[in-house]
LOBASE-100466 format. One record per residue (C-alpha): chain; residue number from 1; x, z, y. Coordinates in steps of 0.2 Angstrom, whole numbers, plus 5000, padded with zeros to 4 digits. Layout:
N
[guza "A",NUM,[X,Z,Y]];
...
This chain:
557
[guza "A",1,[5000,5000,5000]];
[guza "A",2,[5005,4997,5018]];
[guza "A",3,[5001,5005,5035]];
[guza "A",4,[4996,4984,5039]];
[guza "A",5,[4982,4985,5023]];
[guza "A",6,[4975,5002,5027]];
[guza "A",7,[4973,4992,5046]];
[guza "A",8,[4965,4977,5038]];
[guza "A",9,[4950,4986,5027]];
[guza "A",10,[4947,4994,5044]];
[guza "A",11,[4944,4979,5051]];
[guza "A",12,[4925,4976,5051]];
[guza "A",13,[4922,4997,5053]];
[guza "A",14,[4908,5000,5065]];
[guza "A",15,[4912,5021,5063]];
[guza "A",16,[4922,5030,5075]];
[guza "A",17,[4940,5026,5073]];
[guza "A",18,[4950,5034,5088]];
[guza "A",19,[4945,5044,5103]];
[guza "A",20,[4954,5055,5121]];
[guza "A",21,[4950,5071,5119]];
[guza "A",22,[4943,5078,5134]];
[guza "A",23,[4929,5067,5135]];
[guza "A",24,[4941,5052,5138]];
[guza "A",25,[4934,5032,5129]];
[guza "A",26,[4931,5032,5111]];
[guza "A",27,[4934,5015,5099]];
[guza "A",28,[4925,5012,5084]];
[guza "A",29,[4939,5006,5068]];
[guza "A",30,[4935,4988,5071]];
[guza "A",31,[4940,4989,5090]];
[guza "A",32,[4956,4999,5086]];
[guza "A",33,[4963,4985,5073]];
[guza "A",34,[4957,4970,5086]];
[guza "A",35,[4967,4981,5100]];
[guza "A",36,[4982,4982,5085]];
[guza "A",37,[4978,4964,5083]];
[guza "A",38,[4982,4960,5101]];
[guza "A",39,[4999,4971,5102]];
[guza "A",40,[5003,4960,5086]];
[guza "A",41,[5002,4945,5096]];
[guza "A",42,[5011,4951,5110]];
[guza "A",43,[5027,4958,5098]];
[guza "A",44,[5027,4942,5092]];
[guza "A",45,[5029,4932,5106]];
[guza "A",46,[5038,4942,5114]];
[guza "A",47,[5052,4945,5098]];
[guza "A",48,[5055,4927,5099]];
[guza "A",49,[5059,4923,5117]];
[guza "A",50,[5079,4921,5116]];
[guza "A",51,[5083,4929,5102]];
[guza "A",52,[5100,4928,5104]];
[guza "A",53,[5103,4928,5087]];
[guza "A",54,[5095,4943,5081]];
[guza "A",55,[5093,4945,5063]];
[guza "A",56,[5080,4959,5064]];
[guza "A",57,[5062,4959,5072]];
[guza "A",58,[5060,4968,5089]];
[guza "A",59,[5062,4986,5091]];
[guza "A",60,[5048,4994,5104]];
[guza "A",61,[5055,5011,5111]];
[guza "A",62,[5040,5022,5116]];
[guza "A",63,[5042,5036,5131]];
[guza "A",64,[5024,5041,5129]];
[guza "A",65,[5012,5058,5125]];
[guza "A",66,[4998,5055,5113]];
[guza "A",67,[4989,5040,5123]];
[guza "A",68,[4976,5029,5113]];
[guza "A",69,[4991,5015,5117]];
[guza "A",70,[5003,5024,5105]];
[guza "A",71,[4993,5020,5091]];
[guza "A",72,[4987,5002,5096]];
[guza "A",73,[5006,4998,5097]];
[guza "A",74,[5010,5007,5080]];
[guza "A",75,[4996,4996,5073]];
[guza "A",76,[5004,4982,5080]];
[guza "A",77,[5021,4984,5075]];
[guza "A",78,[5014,4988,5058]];
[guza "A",79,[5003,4970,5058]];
[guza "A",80,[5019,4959,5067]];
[guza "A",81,[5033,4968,5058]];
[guza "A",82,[5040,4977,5072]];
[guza "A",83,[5049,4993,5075]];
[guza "A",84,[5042,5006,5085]];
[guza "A",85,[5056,5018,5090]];
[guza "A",86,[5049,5036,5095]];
[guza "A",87,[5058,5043,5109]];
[guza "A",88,[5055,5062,5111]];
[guza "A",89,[5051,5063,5131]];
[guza "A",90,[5059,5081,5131]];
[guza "A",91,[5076,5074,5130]];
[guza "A",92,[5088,5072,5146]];
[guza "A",93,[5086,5055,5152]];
[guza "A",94,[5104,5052,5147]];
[guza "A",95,[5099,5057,5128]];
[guza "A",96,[5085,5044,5128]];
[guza "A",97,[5097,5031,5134]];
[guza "A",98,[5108,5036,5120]];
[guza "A",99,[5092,5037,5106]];
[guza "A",100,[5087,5019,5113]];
[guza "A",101,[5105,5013,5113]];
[guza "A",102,[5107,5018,5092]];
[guza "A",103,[5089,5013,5091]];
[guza "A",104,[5093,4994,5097]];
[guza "A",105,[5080,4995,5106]];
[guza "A",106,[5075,4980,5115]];
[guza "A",107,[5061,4985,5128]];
[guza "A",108,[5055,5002,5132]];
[guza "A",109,[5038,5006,5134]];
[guza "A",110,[5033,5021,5146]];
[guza "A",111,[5020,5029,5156]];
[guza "A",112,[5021,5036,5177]];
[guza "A",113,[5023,5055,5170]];
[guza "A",114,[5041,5049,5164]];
[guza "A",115,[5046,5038,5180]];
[guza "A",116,[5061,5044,5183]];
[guza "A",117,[5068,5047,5164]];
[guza "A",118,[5060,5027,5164]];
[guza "A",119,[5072,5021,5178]];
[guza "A",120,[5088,5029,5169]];
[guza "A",121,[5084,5019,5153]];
[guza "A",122,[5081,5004,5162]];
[guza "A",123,[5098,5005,5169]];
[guza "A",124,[5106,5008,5152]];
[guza "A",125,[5099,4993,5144]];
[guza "A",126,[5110,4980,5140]];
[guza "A",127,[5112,4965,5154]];
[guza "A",128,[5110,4955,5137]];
[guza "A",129,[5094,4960,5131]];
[guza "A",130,[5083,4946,5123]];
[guza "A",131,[5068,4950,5133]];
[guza "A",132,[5066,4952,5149]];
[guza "A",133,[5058,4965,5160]];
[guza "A",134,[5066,4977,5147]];
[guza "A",135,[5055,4993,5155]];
[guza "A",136,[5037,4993,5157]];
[guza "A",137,[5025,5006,5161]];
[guza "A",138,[5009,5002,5149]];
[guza "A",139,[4998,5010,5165]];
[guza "A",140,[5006,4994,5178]];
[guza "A",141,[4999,4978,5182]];
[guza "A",142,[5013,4968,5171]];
[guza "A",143,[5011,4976,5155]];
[guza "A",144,[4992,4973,5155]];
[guza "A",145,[4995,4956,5162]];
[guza "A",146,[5008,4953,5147]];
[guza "A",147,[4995,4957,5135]];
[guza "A",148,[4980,4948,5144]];
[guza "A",149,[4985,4930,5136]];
[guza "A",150,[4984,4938,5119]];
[guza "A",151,[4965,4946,5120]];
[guza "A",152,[4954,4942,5105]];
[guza "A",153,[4969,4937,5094]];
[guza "A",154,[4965,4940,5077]];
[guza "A",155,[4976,4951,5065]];
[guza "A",156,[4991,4940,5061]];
[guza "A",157,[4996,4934,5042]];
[guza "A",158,[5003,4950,5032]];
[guza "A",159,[5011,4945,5018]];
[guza "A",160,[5026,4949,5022]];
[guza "A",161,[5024,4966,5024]];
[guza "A",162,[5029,4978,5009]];
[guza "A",163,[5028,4997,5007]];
[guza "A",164,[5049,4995,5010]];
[guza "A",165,[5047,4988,5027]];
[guza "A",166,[5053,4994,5040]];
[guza "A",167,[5039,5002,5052]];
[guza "A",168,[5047,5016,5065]];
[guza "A",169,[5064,5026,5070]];
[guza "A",170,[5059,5044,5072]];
[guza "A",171,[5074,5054,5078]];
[guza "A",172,[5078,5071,5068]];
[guza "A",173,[5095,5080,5073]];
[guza "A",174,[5110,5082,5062]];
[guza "A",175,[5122,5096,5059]];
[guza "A",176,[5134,5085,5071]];
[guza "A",177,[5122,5089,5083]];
[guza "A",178,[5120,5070,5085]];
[guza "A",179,[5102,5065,5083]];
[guza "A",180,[5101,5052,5070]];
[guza "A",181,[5086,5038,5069]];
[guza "A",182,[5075,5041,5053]];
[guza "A",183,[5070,5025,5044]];
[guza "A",184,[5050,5026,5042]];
[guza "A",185,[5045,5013,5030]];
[guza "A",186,[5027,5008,5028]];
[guza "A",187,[5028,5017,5012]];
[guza "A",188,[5034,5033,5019]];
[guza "A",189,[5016,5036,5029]];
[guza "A",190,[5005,5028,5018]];
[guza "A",191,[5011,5040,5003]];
[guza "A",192,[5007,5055,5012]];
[guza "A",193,[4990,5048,5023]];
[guza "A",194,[4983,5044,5005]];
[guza "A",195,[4989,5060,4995]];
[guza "A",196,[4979,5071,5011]];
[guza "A",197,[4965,5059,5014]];
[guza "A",198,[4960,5061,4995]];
[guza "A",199,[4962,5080,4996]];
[guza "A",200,[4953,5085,5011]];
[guza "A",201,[4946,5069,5021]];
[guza "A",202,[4932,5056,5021]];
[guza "A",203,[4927,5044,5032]];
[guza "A",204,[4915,5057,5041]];
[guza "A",205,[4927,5068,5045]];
[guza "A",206,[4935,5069,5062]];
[guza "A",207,[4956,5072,5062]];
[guza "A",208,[4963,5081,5078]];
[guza "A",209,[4980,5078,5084]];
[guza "A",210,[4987,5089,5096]];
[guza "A",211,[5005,5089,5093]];
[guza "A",212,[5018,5074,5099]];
[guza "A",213,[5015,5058,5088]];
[guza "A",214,[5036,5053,5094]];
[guza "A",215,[5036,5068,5077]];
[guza "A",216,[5036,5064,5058]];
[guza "A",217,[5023,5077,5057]];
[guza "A",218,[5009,5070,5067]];
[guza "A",219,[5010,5051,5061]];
[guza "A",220,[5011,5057,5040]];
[guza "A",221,[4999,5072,5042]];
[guza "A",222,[4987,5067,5056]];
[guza "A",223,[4988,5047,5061]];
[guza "A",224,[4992,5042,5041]];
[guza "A",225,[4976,5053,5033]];
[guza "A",226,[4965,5047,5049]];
[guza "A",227,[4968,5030,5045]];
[guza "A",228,[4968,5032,5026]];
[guza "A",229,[4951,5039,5025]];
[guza "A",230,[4944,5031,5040]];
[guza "A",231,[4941,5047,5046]];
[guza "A",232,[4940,5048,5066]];
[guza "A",233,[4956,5052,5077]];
[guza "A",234,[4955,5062,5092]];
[guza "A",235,[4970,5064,5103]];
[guza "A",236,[4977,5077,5113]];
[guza "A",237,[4988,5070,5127]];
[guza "A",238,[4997,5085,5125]];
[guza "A",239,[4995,5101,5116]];
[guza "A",240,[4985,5115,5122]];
[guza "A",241,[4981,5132,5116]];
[guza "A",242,[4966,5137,5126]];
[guza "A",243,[4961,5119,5125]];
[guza "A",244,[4960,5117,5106]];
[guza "A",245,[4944,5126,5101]];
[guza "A",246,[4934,5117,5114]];
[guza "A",247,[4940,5100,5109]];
[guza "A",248,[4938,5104,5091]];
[guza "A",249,[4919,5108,5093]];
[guza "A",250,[4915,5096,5106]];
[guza "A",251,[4921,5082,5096]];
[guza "A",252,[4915,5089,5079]];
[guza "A",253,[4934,5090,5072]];
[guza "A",254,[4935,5095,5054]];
[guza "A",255,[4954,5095,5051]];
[guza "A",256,[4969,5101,5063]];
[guza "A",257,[4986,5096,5062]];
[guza "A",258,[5000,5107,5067]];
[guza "A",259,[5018,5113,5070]];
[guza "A",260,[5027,5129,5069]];
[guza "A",261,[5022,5140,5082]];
[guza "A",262,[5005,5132,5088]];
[guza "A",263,[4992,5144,5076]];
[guza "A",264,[5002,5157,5085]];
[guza "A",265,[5000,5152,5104]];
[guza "A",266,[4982,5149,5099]];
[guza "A",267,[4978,5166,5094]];
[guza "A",268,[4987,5173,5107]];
[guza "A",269,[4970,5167,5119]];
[guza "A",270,[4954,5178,5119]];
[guza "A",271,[4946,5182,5107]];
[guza "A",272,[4927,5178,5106]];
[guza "A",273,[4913,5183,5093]];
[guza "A",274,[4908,5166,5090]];
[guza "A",275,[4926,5160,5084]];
[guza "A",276,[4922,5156,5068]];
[guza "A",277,[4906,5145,5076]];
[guza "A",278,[4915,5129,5073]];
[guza "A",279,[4917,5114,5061]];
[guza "A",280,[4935,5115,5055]];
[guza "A",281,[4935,5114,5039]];
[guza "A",282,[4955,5113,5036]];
[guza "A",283,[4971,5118,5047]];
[guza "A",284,[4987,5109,5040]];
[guza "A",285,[5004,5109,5046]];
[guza "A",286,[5021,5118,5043]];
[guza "A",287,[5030,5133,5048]];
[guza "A",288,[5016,5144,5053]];
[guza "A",289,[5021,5162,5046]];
[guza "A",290,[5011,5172,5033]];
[guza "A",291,[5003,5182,5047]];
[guza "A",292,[4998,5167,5056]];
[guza "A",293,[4990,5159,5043]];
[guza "A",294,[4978,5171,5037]];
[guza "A",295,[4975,5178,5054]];
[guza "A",296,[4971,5160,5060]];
[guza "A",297,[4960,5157,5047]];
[guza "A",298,[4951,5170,5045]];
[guza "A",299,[4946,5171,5065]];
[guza "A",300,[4939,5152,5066]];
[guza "A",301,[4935,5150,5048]];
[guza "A",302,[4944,5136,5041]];
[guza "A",303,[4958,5134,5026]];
[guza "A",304,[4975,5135,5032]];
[guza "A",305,[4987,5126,5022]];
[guza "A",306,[5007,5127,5025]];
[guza "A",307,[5016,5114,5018]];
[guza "A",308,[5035,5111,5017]];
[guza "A",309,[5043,5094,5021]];
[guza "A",310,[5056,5087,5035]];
[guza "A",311,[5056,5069,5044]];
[guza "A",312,[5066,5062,5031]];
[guza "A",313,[5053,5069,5018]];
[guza "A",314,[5067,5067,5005]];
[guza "A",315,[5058,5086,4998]];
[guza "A",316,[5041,5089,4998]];
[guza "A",317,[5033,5107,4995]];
[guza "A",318,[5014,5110,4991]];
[guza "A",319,[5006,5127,4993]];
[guza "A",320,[4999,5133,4979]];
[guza "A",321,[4983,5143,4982]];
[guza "A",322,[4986,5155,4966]];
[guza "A",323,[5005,5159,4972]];
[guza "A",324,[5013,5174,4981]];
[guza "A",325,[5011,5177,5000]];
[guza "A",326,[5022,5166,5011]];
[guza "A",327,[5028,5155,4996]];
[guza "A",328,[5030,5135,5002]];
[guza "A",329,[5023,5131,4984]];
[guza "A",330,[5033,5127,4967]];
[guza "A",331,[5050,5118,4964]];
[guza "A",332,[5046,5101,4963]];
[guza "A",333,[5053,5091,4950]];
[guza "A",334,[5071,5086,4955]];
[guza "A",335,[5070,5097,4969]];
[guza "A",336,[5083,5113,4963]];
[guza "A",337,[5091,5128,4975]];
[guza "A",338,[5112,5124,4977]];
[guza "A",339,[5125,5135,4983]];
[guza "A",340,[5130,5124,4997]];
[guza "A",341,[5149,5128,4994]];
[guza "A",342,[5151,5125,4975]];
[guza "A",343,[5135,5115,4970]];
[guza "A",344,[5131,5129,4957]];
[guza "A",345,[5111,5133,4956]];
[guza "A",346,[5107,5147,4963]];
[guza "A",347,[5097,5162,4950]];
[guza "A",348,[5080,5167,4955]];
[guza "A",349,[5076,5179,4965]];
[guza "A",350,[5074,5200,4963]];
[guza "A",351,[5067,5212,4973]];
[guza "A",352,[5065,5228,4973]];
[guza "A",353,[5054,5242,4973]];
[guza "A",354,[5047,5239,4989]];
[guza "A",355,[5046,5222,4988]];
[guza "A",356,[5062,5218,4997]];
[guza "A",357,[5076,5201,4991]];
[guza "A",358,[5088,5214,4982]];
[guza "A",359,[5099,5200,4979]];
[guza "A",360,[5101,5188,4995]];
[guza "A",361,[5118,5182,4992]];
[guza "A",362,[5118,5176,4977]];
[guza "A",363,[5098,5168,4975]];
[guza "A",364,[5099,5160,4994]];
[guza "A",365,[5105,5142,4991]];
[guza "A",366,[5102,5127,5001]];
[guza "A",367,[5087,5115,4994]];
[guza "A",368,[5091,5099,4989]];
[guza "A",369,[5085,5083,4980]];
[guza "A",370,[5093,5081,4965]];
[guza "A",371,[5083,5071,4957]];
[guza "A",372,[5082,5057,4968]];
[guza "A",373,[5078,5056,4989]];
[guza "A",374,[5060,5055,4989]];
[guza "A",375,[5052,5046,5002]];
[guza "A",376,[5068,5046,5012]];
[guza "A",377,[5075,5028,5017]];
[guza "A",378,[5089,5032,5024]];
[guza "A",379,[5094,5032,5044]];
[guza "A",380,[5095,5019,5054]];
[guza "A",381,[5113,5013,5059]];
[guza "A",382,[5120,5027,5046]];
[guza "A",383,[5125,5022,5031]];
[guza "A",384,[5135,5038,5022]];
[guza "A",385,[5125,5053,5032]];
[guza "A",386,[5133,5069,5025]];
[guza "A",387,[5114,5074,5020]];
[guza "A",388,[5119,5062,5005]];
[guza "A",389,[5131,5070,4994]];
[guza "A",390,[5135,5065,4975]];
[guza "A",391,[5120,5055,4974]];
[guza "A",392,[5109,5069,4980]];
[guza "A",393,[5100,5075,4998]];
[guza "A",394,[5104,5091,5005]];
[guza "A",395,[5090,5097,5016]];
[guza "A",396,[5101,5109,5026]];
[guza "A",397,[5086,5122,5025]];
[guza "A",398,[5092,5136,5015]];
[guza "A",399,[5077,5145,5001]];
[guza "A",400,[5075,5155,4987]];
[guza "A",401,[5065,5154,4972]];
[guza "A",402,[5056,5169,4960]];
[guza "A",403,[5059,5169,4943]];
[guza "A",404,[5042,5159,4943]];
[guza "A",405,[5048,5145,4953]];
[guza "A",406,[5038,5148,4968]];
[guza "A",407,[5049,5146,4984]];
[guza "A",408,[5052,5154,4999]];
[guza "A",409,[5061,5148,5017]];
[guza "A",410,[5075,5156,5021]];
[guza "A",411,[5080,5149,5038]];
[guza "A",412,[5092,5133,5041]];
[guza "A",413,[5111,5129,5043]];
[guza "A",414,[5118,5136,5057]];
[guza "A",415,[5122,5120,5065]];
[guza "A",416,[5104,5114,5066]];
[guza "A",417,[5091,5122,5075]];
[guza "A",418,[5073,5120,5077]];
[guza "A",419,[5065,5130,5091]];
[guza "A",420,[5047,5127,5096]];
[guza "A",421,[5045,5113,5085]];
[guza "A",422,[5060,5103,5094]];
[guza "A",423,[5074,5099,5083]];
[guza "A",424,[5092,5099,5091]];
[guza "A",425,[5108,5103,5084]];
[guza "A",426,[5120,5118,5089]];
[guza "A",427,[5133,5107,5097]];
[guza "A",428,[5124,5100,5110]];
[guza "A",429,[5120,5116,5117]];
[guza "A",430,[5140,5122,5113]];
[guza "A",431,[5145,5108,5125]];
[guza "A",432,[5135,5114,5139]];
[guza "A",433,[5139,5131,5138]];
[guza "A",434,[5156,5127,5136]];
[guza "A",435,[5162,5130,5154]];
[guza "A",436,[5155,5147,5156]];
[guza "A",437,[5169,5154,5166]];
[guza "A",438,[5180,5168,5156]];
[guza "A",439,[5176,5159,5138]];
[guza "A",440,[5189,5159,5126]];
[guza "A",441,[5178,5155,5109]];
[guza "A",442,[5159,5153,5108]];
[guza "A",443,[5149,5146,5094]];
[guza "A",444,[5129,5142,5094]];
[guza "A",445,[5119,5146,5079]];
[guza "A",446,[5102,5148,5072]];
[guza "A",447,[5093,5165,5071]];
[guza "A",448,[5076,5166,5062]];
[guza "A",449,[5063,5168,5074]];
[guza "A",450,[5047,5180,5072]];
[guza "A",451,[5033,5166,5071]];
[guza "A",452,[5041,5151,5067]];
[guza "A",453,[5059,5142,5065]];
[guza "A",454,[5074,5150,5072]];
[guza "A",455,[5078,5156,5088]];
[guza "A",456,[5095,5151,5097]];
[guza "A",457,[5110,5164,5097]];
[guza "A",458,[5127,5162,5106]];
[guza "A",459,[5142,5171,5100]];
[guza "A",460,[5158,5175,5115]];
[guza "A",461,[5174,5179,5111]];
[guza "A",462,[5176,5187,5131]];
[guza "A",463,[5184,5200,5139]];
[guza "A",464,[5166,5204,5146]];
[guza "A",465,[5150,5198,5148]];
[guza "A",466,[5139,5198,5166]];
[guza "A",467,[5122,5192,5161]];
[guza "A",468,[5117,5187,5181]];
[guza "A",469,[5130,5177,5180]];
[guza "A",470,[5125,5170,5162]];
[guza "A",471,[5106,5168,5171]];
[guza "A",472,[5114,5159,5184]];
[guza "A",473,[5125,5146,5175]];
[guza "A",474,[5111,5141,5165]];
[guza "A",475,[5101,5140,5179]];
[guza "A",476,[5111,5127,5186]];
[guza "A",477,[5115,5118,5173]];
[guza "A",478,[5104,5101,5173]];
[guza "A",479,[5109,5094,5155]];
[guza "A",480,[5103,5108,5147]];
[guza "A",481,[5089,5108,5135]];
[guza "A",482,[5073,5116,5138]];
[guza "A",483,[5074,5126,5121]];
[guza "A",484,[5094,5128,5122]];
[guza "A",485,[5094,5143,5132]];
[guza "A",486,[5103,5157,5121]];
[guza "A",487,[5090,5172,5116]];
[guza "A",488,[5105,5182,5111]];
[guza "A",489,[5122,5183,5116]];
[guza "A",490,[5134,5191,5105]];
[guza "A",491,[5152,5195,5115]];
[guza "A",492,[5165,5199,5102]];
[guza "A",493,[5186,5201,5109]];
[guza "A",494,[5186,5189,5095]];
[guza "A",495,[5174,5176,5082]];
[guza "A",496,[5178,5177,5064]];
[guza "A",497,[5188,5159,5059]];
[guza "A",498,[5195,5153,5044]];
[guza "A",499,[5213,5150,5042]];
[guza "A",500,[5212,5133,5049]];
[guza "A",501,[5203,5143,5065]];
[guza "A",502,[5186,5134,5062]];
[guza "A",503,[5172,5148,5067]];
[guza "A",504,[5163,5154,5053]];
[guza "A",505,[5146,5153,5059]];
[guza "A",506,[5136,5156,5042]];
[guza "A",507,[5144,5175,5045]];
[guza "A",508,[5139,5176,5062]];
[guza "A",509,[5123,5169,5057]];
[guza "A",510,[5121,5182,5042]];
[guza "A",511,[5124,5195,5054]];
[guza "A",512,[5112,5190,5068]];
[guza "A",513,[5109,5203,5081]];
[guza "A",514,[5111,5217,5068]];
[guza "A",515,[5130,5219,5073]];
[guza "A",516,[5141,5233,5080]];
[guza "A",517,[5147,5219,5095]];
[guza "A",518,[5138,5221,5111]];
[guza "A",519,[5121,5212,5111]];
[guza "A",520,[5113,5205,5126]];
[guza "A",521,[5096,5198,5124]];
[guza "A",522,[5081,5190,5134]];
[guza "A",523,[5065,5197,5128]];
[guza "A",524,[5053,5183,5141]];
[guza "A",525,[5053,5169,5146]];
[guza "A",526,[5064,5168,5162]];
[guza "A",527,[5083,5169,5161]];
[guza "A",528,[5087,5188,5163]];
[guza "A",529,[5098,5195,5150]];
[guza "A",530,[5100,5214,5147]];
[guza "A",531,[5109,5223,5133]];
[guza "A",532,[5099,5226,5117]];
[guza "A",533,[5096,5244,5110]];
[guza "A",534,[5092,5252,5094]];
[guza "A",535,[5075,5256,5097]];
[guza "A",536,[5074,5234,5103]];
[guza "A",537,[5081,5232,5086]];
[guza "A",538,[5069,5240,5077]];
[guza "A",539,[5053,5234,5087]];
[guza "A",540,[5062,5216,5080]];
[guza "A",541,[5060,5221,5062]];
[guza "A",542,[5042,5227,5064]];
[guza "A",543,[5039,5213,5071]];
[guza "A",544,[5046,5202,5058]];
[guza "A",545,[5038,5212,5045]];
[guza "A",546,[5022,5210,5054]];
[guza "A",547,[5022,5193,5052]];
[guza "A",548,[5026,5193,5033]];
[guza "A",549,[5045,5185,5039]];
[guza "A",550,[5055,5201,5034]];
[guza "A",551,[5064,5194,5020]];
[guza "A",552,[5070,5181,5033]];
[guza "A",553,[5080,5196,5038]];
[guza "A",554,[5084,5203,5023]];
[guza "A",555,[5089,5188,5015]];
[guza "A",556,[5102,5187,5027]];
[guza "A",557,[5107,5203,5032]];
């Protein structure tokens, strides 16, 4: 099956296919594959003015929130054979010229909210690019005017189009840091739209999408089921916690995709007696913790399901109703727990009396593919990615497993960090930080965070730390991330190093904030650090063990 077939048995649908949350237009199916159709047309043409030799079809870069024109232009790449490259709008505008650059793309496609990141990537295109007017903003007079010759084209001749063809680039970050371009076959949304769809969807159903659809997540878990089912998608521009129950009853929504910390900003709003007064049936997504789950579902009365899987989706994990708290699911088959430094398998987990991971060290193994890479087709421009080692895939997400199988997350490699749902990796945020006056060593790393995915922690080897200075410094720095911003500092008169002096971050990573170095922390929001107590450190732990995350903790510690 291929994202161009499940477009084409849409094709005389009358039922509602796509809408704007928020009271915006609605399409039925049968209008969304004629605007597909159109884009299809317009890729076409467009791909073949002055090729310049080119021996690969055109590659669309998309600056955009979830607009009903990301989904027409994903339809059309998937009906022409284009490549829609998904640029992540909370990148530096020098990042995005960098992701489009490794993308070859060929045009960028943006919206007025990203003007000014727009104008950088239009600078950084290449003089010889095969099209011209290599920026265009999809709300101007010359996008819709480059379309207009194209209106009422029909869906263009598919045969050409297999499951293995190329459909999208979504960017994921390596432990280099370097973000790398994920190669999203047809077959690599198709698989997973069909597998939900059959589980929980049908083609009265209604999907909301409120998280960004330039992430795997949305398209395989939201767009793919949608489209698989014929189920109707609603869009959320972008994602918002007080707005979501509202939208989900005002457009009837059945099923809710999410990411990490979403369940959790949404119960953080009022509570109401009428809640549960609304028709979701299922909330699916990844991440969520224990507590959030069940508290999630039961206030507003719907299944939650957690599931485990990256943008490569080279591993795949299904909950399994009938297994312990917190547990991603079973190992698959193929999928096994490796000691990341000998390749040994790890032995299942014991716990003790209380419950506790009694044997951390030894159990907590890095998951990995061994049996064959799944759905992953590799990256784009990246033939031998270290994730590829002795014919297997290494995640790079640490876990355990019981003695029955059943698995459970135990944070991620200290050079990749995932904080608030955006992936980055630990040396970006090394090089900015790198010029804090009085610095002799420093070394970012993940620490787990209480609701979901990690937190970031910076290790000093420093005579001294003076946090207003820190605050300030980060303040000023304009190429820093707006998830980078240390949560703890850890200021040591030395980091541990091996004998070749390379930091040993999986030690400073074991040892978190529990340390006898000095601590500095930011408990809000805003960049004011102050030194953290015993008493900080213990409200941490209830907090953790709150949310059913303790043995992130423990397994560490």
């Amino acid at each position: 099956m291929t994202v161009a077939a499940l477009l084409e048995a849409r094709a005389s649908d009358d039922r509602p296919g796509l809408r704007r949350a928020g009271g915006g237009r609605a399409w039925t199916w049968r209008e969304v594959v004629g605007e597909c159709a159109v884009r299809a047309a317009w890729m076409n043409a467009r791909g073949a003015d002055g090729g310049g030799g080119r021996d690969r079809r055109l590659h669309v870069g998309v600056l955009l929130d979830n607009v009903p024109e990301l989904v027409f232009l994903l339809g059309g790449a998937a009906l022409s054979g284009a490549v829609v490259v998904a640029l992540n709008p909370t990148r530096s505008a020098a990042e995005l010229a960098g992701d489009a650059e490794r993308a070859d793309c060929d045009l960028i496609l943006t919206q007025s909210r990203y003007a000014e990141q727009a104008a950088r990537l239009a600078d950084a295109m290449p003089a010889d690019a095969p099209v011209a007017d290599a920026v265009l903003d999809i709300e101007g007079d010359a996008y819709q005017s480059a379309l207009a010759p194209h209106a009422g084209a029909a869906p263009p001749g598919t045969a050409a189009i297999t499951p293995a063809t190329l459909l999208m680039l979504i960017f994921t970050s390596g432990t280099s840091g370097n973000p790398r371009a994920v190669r999203v076959t047809h077959r690599k949304v198709t698989v997973p739209g069909e597998n939900l769809a059959g589980k929980m969807l049908g083609p009265t159903d209604v999907v909301y999408c409120p998280m960004p659809l330039f992430h795997s997540g949305a398209i395989m878990a939201a767009f793919a089921p949608a489209l698989a089912a014929g189920a109707e998608l609603v869009l959320r521009e972008r994602f918002s916690a007080s707005g979501l129950l509202p939208d989900v009853r005002a457009h009837g929504c059945t099923y809710l995709h999410y990411v990490g910390k979403a369940l959790s900003y949404v119960l953080a709003t009022p509570r109401a007696d009428g809640d549960a007064d609304n028709p979701l049936k299922f909330a699916f997504g990844n991440e969520a913790a224990p507590l959030e789950q069940r508290s999630f579902q039961e206030r507003f009365g719907c299944f939650v399901i957690d599931a485990y899987g990256s943008s490569e989706t080279a591993i795949s994990l299904t909950p399994d109703p009938s297994g312990p708290p917190g547990a991603l699911g079973r190992l698959a088959d193929g999928v096994r727990i490796l000691d990341p430094e000998t390749g040994a398998e790890c032995p299942p987990a014991r716990f003790d009396e209380a419950g506790r991971l009694a044997n951390g060290a030894e159990a907590i193994g890095e998951l990995v593919a061994a049996g064959g890479h799944g759905l992953f087709d590799g990256y784009y421009n990246d033939p031998a990615p270290e994730r590829l080692r002795d014919g297997m895939f290494w995640s790079g997400d640490h876990a355990y497993a019981d003695p029955g199988g059943f698995v459970f997350f135990a944070g991620r490699t200290a050079e990749r960090l995932r904080v608030d749902g955006e992936n980055f990796g630990a040396a970006q945020v090394e090089r900015v930080l790198a010029e804090f006056p009085g610095v002799r060593q420093l070394a970012v790393y993940g620490v787990p965070d209480a609701a979901s995915g990690d937190q970031v922690m910076l290790a000093l080897a420093a005579d001294g730390f003076d946090p207003e200075a820190f605050g300030a410094y980060l303040r000023g720095r304009a190429d820093l991330g707006p998830k980078w911003p240390p949560r703890y500092v850890r200021v040591a008169a030395e980091l541990p190093a091996t004998a070749s002096n390379k930091i040993l971050k999986r030690r400073l990573a074991r040892d978190g904030w529990r340390t006898g170095d000095p601590v500095w922390w930011r408990p809000g929001r805003d960049l004011a650090y102050r030194r953290m107590t015993l008493e900080d450190v213990a409200r941490l732990r209830t907090e953790f063990e709150r949310r059913g995350r303790l043995h992130l903790l423990e397994g560490s510690g």
